[in-house]
mmCIF file of the N, C-alpha and C atoms, coordinates in Angstrom:
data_MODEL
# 
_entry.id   MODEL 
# 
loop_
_atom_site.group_PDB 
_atom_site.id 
_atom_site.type_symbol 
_atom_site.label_atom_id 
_atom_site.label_alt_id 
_atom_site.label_comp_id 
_atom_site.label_asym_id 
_atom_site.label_entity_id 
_atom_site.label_seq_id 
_atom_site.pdbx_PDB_ins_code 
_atom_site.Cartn_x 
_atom_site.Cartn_y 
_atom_site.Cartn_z 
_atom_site.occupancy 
_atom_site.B_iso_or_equiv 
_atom_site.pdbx_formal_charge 
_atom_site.auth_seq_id 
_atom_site.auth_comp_id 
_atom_site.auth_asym_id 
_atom_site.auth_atom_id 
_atom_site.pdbx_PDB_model_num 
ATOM 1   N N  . UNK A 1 1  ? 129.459 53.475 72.891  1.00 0.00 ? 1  UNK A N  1 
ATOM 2   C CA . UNK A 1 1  ? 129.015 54.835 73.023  1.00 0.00 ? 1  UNK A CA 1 
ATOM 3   C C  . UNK A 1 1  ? 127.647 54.950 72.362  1.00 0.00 ? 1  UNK A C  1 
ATOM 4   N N  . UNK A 1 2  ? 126.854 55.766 73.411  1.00 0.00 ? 2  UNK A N  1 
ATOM 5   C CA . UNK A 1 2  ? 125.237 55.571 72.443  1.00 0.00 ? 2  UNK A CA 1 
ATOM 6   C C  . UNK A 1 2  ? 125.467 57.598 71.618  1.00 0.00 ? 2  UNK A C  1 
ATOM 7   N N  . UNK A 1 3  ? 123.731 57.347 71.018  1.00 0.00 ? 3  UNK A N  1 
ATOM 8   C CA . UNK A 1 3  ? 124.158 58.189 70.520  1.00 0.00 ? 3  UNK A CA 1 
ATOM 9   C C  . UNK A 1 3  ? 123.918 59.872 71.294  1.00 0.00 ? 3  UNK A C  1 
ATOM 10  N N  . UNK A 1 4  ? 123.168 59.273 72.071  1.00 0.00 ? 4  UNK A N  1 
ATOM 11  C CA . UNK A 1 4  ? 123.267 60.748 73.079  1.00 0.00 ? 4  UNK A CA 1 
ATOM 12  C C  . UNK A 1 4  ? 124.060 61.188 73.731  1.00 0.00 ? 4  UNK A C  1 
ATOM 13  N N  . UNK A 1 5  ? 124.783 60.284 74.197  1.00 0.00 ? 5  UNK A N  1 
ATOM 14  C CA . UNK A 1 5  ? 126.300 60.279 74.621  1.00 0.00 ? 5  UNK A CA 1 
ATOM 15  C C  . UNK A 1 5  ? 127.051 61.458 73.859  1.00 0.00 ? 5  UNK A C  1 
ATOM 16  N N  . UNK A 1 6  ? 126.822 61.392 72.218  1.00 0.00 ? 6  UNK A N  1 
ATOM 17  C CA . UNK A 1 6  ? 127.593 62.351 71.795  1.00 0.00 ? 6  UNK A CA 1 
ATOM 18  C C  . UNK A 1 6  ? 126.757 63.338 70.908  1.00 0.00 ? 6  UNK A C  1 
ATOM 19  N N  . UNK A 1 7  ? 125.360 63.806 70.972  1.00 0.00 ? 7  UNK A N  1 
ATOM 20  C CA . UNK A 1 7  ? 124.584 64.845 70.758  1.00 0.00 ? 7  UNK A CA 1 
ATOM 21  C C  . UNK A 1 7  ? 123.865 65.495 72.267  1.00 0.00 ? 7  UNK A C  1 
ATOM 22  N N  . UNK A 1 8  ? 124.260 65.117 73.507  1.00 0.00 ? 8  UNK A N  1 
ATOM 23  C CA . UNK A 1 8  ? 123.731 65.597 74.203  1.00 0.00 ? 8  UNK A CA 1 
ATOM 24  C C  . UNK A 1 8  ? 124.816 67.090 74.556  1.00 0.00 ? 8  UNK A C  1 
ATOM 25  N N  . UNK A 1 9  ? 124.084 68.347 75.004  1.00 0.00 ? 9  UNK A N  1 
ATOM 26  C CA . UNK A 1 9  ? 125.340 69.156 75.158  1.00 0.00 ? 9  UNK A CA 1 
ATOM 27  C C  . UNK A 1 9  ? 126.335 68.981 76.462  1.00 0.00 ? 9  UNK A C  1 
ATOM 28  N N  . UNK A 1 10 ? 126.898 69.747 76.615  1.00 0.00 ? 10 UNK A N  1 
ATOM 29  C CA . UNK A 1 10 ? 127.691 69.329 77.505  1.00 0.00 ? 10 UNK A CA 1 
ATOM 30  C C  . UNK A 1 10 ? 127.684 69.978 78.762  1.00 0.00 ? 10 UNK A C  1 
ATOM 31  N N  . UNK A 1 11 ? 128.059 69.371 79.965  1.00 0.00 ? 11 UNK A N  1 
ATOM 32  C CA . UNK A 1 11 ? 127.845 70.235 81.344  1.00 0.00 ? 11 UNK A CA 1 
ATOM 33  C C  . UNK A 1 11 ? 128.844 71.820 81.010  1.00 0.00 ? 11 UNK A C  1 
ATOM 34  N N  . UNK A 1 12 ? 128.037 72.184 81.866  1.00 0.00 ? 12 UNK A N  1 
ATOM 35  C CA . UNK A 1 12 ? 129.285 73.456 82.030  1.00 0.00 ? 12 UNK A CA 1 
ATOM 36  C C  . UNK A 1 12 ? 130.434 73.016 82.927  1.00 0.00 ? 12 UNK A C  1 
ATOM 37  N N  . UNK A 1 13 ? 131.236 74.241 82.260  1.00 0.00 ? 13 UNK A N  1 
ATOM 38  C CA . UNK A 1 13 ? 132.471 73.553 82.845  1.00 0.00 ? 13 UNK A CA 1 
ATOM 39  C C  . UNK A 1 13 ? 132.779 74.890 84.278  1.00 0.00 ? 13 UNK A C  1 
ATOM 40  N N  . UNK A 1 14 ? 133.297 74.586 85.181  1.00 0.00 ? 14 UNK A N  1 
ATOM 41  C CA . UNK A 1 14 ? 133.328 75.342 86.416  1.00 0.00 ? 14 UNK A CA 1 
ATOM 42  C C  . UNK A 1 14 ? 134.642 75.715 86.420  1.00 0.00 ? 14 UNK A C  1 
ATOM 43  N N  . UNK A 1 15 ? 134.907 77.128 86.620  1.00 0.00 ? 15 UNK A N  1 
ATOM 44  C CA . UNK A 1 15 ? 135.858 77.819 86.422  1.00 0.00 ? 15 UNK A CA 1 
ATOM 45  C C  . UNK A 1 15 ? 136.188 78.541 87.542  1.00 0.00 ? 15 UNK A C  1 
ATOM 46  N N  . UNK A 1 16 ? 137.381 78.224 88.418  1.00 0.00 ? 16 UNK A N  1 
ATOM 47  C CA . UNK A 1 16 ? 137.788 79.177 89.409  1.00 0.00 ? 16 UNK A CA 1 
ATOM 48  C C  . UNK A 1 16 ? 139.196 79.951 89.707  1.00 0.00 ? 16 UNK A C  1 
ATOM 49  N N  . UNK A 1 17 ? 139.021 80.546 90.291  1.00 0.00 ? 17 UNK A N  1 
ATOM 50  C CA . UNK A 1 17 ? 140.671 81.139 90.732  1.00 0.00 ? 17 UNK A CA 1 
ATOM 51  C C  . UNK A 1 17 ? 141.519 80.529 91.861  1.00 0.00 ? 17 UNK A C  1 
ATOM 52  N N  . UNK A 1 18 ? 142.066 79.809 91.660  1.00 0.00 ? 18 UNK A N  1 
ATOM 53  C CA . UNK A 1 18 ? 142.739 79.041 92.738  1.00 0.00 ? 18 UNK A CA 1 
ATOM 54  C C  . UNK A 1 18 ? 143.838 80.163 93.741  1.00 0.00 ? 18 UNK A C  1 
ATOM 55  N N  . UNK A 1 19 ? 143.505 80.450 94.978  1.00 0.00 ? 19 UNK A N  1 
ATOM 56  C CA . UNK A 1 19 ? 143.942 81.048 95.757  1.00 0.00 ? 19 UNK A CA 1 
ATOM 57  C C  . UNK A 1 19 ? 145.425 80.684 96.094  1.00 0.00 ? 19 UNK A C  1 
ATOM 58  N N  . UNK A 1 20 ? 145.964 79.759 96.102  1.00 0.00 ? 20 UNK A N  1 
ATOM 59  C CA . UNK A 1 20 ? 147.227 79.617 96.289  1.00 0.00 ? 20 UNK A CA 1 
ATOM 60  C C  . UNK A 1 20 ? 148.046 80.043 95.249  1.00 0.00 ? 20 UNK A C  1 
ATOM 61  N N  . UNK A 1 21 ? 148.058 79.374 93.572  1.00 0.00 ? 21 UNK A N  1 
ATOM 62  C CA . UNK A 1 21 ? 148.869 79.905 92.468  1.00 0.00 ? 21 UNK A CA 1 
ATOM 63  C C  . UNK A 1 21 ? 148.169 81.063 91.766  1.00 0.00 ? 21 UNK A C  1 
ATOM 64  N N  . UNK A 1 22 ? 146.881 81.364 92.555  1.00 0.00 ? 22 UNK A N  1 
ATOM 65  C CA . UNK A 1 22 ? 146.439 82.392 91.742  1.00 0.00 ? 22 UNK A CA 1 
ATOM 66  C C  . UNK A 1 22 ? 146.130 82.744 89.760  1.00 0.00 ? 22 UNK A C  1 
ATOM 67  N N  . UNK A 1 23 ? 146.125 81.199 89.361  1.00 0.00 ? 23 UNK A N  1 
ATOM 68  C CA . UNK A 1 23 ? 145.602 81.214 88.312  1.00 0.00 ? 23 UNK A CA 1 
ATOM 69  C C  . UNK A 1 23 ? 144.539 80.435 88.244  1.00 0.00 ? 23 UNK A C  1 
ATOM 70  N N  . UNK A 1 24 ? 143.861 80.335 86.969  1.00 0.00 ? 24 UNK A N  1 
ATOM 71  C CA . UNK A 1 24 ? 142.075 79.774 87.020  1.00 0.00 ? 24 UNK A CA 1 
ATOM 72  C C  . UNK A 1 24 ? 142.563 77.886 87.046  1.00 0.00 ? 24 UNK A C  1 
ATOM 73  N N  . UNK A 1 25 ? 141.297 77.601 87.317  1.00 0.00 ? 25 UNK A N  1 
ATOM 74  C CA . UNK A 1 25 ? 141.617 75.885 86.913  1.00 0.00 ? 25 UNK A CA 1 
ATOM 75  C C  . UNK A 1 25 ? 139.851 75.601 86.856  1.00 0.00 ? 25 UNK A C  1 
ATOM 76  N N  . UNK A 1 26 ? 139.997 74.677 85.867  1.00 0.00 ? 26 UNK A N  1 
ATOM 77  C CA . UNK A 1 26 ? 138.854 73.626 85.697  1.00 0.00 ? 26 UNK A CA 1 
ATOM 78  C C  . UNK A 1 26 ? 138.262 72.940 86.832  1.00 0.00 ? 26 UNK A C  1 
ATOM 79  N N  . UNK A 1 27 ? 139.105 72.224 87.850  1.00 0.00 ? 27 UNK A N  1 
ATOM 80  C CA . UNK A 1 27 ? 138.861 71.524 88.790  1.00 0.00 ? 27 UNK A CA 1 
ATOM 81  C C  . UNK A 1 27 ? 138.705 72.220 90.266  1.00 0.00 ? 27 UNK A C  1 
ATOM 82  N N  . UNK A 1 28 ? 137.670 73.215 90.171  1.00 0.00 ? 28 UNK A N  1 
ATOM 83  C CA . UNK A 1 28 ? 138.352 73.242 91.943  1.00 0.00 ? 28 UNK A CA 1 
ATOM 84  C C  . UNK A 1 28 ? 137.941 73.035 93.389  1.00 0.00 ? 28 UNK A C  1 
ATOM 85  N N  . UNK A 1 29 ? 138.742 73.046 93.768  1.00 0.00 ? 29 UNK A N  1 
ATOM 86  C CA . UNK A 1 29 ? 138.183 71.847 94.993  1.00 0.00 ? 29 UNK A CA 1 
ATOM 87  C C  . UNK A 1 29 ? 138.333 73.309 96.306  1.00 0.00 ? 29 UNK A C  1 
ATOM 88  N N  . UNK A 1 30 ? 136.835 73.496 96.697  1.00 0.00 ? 30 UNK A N  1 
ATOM 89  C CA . UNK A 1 30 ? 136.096 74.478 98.376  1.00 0.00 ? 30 UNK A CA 1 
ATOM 90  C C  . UNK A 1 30 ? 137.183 74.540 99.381  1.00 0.00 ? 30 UNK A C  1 
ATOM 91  N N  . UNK A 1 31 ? 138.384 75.473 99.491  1.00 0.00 ? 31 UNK A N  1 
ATOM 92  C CA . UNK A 1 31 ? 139.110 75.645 100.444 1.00 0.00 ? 31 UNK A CA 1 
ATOM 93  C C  . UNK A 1 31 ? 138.436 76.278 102.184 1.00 0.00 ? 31 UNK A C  1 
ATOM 94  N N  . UNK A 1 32 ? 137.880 77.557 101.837 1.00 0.00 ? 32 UNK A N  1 
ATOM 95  C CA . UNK A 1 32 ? 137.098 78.331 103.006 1.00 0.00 ? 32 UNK A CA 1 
ATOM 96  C C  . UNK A 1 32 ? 135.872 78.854 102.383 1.00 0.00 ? 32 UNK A C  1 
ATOM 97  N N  . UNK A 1 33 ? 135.244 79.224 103.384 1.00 0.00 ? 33 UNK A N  1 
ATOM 98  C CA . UNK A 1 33 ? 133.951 80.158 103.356 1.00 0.00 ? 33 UNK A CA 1 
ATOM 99  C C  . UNK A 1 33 ? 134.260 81.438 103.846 1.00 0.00 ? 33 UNK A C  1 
ATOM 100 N N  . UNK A 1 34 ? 133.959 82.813 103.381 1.00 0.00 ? 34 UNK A N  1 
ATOM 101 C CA . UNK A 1 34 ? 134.298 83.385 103.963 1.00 0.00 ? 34 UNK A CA 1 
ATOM 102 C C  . UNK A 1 34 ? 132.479 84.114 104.261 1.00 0.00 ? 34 UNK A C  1 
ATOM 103 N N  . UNK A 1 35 ? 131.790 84.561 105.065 1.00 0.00 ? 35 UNK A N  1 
ATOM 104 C CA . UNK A 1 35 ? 130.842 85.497 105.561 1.00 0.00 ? 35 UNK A CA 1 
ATOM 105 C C  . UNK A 1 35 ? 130.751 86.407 105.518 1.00 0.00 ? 35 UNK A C  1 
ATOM 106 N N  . UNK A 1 36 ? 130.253 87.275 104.781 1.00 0.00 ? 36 UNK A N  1 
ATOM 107 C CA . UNK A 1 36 ? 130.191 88.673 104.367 1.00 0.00 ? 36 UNK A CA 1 
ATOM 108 C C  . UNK A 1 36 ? 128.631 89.140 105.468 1.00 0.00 ? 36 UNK A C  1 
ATOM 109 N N  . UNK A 1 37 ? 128.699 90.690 105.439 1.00 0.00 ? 37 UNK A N  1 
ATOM 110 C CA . UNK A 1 37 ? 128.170 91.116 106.578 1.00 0.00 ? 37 UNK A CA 1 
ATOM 111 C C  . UNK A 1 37 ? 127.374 92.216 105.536 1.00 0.00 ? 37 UNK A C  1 
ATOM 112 N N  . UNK A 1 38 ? 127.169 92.224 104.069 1.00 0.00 ? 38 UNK A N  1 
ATOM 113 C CA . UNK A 1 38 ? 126.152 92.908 103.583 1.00 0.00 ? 38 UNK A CA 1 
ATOM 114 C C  . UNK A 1 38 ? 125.617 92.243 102.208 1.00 0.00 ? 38 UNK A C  1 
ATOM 115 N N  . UNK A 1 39 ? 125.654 90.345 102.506 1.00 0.00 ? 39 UNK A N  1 
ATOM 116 C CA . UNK A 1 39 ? 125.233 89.919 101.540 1.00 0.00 ? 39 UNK A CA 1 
ATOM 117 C C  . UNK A 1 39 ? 125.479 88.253 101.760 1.00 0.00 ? 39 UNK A C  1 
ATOM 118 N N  . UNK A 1 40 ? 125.432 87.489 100.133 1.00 0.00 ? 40 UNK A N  1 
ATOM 119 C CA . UNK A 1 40 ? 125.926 86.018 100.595 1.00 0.00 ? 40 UNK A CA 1 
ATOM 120 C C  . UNK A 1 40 ? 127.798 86.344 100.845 1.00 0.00 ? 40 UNK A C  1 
ATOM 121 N N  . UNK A 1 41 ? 127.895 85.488 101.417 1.00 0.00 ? 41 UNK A N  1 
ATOM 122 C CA . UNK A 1 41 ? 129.110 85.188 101.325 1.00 0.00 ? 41 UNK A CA 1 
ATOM 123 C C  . UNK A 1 41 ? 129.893 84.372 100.840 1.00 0.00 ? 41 UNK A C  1 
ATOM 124 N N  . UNK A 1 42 ? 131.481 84.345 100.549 1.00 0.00 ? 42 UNK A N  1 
ATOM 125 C CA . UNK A 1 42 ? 132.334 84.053 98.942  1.00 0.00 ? 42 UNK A CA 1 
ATOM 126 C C  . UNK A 1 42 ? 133.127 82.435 99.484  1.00 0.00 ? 42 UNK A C  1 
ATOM 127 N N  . UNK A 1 43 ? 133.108 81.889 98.134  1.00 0.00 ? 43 UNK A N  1 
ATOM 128 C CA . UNK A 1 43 ? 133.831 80.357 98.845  1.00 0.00 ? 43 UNK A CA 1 
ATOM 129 C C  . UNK A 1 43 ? 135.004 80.591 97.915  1.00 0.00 ? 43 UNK A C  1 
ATOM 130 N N  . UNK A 1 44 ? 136.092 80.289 98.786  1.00 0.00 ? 44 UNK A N  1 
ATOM 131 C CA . UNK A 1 44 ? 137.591 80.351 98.164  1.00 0.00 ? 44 UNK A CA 1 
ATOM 132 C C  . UNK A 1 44 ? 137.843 78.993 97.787  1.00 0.00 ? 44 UNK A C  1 
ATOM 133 N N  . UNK A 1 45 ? 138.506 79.216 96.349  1.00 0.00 ? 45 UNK A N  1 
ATOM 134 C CA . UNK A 1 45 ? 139.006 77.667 95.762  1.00 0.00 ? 45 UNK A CA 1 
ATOM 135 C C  . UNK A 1 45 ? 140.276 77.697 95.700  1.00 0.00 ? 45 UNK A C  1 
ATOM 136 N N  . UNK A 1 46 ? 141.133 76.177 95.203  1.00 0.00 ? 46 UNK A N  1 
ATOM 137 C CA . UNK A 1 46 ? 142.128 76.408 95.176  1.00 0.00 ? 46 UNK A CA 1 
ATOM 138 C C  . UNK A 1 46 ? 141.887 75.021 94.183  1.00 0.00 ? 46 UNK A C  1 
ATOM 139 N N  . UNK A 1 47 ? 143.231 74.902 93.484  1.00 0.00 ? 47 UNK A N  1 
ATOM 140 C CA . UNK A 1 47 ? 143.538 74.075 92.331  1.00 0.00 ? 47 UNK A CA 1 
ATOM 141 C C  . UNK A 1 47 ? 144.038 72.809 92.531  1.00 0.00 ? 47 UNK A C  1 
ATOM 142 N N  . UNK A 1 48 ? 143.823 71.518 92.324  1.00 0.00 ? 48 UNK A N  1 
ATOM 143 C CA . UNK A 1 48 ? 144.230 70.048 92.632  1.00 0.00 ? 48 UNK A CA 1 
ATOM 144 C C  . UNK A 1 48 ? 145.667 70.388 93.396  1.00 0.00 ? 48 UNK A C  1 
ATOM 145 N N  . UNK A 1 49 ? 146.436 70.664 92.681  1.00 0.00 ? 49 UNK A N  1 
ATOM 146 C CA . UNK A 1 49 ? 147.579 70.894 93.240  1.00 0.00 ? 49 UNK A CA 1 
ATOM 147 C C  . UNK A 1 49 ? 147.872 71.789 94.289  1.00 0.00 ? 49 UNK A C  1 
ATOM 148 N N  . UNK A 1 50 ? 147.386 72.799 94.353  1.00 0.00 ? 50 UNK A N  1 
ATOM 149 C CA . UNK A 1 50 ? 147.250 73.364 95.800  1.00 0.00 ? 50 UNK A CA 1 
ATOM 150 C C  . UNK A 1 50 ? 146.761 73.001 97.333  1.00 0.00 ? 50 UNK A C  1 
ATOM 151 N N  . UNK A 1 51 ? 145.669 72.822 96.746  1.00 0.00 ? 51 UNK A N  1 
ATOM 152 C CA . UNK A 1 51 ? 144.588 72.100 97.915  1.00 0.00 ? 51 UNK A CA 1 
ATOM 153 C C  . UNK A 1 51 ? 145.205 71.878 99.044  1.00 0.00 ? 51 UNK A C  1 
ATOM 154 N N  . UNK A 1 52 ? 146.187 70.798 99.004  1.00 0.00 ? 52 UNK A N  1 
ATOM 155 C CA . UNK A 1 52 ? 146.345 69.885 100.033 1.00 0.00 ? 52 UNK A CA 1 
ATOM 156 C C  . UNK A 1 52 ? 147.372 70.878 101.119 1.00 0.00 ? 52 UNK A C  1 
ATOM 157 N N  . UNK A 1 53 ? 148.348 71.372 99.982  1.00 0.00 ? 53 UNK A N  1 
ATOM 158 C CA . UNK A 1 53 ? 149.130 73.003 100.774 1.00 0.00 ? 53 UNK A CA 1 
ATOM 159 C C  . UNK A 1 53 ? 148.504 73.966 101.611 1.00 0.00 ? 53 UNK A C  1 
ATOM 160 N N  . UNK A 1 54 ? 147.446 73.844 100.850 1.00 0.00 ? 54 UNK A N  1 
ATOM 161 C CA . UNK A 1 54 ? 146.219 75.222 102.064 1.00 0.00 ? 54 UNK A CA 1 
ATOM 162 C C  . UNK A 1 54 ? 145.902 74.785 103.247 1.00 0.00 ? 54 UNK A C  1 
ATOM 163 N N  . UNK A 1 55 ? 145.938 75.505 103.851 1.00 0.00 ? 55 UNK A N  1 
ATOM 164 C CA . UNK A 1 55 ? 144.788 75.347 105.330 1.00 0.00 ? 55 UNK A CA 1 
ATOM 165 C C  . UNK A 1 55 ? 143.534 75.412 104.769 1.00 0.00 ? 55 UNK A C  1 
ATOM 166 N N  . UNK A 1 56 ? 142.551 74.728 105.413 1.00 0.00 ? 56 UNK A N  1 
ATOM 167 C CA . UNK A 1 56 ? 141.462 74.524 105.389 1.00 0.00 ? 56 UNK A CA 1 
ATOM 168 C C  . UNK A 1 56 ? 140.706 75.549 105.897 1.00 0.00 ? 56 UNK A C  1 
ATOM 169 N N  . UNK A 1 57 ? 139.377 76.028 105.893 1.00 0.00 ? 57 UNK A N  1 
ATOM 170 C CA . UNK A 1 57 ? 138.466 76.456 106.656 1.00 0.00 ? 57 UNK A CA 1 
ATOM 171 C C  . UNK A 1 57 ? 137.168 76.019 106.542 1.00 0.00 ? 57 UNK A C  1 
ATOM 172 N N  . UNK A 1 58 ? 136.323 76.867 107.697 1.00 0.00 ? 58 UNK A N  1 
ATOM 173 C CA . UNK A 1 58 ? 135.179 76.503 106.841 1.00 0.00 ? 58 UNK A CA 1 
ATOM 174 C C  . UNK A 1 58 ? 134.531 76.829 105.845 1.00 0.00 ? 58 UNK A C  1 
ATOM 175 N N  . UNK A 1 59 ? 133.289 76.247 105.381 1.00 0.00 ? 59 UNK A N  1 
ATOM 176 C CA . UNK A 1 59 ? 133.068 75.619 104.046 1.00 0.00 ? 59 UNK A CA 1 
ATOM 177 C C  . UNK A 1 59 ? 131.393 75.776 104.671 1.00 0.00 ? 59 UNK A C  1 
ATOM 178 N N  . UNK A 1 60 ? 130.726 76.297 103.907 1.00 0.00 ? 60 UNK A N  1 
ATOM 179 C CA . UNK A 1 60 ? 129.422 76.374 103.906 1.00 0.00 ? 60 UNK A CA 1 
ATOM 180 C C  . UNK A 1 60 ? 128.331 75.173 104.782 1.00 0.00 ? 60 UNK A C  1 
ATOM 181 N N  . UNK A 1 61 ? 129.172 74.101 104.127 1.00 0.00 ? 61 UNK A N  1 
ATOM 182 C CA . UNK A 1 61 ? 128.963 72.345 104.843 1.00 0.00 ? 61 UNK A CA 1 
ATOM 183 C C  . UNK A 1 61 ? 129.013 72.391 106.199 1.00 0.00 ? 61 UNK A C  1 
ATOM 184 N N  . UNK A 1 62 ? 130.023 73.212 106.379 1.00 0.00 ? 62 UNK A N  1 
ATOM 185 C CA . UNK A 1 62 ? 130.465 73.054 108.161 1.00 0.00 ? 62 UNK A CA 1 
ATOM 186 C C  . UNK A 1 62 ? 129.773 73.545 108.991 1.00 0.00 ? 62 UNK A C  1 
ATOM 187 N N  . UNK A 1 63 ? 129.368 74.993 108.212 1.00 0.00 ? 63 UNK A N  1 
ATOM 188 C CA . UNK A 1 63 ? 128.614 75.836 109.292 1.00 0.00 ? 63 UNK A CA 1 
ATOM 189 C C  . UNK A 1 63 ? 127.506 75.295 109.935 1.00 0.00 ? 63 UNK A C  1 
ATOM 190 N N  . UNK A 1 64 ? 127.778 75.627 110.942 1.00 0.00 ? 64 UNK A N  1 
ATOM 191 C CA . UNK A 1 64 ? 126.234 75.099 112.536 1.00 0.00 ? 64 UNK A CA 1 
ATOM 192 C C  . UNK A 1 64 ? 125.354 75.982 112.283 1.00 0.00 ? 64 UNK A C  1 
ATOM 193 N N  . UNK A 1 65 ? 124.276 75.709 112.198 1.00 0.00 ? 65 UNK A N  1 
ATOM 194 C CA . UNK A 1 65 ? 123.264 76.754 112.298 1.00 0.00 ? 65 UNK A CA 1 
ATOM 195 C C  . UNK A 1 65 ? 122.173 76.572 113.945 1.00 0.00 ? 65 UNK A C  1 
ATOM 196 N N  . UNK A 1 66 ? 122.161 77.482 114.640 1.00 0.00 ? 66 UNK A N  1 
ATOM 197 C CA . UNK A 1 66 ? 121.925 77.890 115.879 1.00 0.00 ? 66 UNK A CA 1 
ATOM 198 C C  . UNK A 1 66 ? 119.806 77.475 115.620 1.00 0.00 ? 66 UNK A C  1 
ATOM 199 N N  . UNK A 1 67 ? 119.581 76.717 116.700 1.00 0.00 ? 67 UNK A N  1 
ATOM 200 C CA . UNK A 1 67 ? 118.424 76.632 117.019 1.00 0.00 ? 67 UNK A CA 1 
ATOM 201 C C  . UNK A 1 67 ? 117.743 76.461 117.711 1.00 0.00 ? 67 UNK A C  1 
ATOM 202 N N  . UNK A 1 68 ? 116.691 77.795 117.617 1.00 0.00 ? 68 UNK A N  1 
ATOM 203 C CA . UNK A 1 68 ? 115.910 78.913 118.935 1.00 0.00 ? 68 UNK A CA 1 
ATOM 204 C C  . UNK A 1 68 ? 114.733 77.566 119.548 1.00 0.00 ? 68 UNK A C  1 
# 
């Protein structure tokens, strides 16, 4: 271990609401995108353990963008 290793600060840690159990988790892994129509629009998470239970949607990644 050097020594920045342990004086450097630390990442933030990412905090979400997991849509399936509906409590927060450390880890969460981009279930859907949803598109809002008077602004950005919201990405739903869900918790390691959920994840795989959810349906999927899309995801910001997915979206096609149309070109004129």
């Amino acid at each position: 271990m050097t020594r920045d290793a342990l004086t450097n600060p630390l990442p933030p840690v990412e905090v979400a609401l997991c849509i399936g159990c509906e409590r927060n988790t450390t880890a969460p892994v981009p279930i859907r995108w949803i598109q809002s129509t008077s602004g950005p629009g919201a990405t739903l998470y869900g918790c390691p353990t959920c994840a795989p239970k959810l349906t999927p949607g899309p995801t910001p990644d997915h979206m096609v963008t149309r070109r004129r």
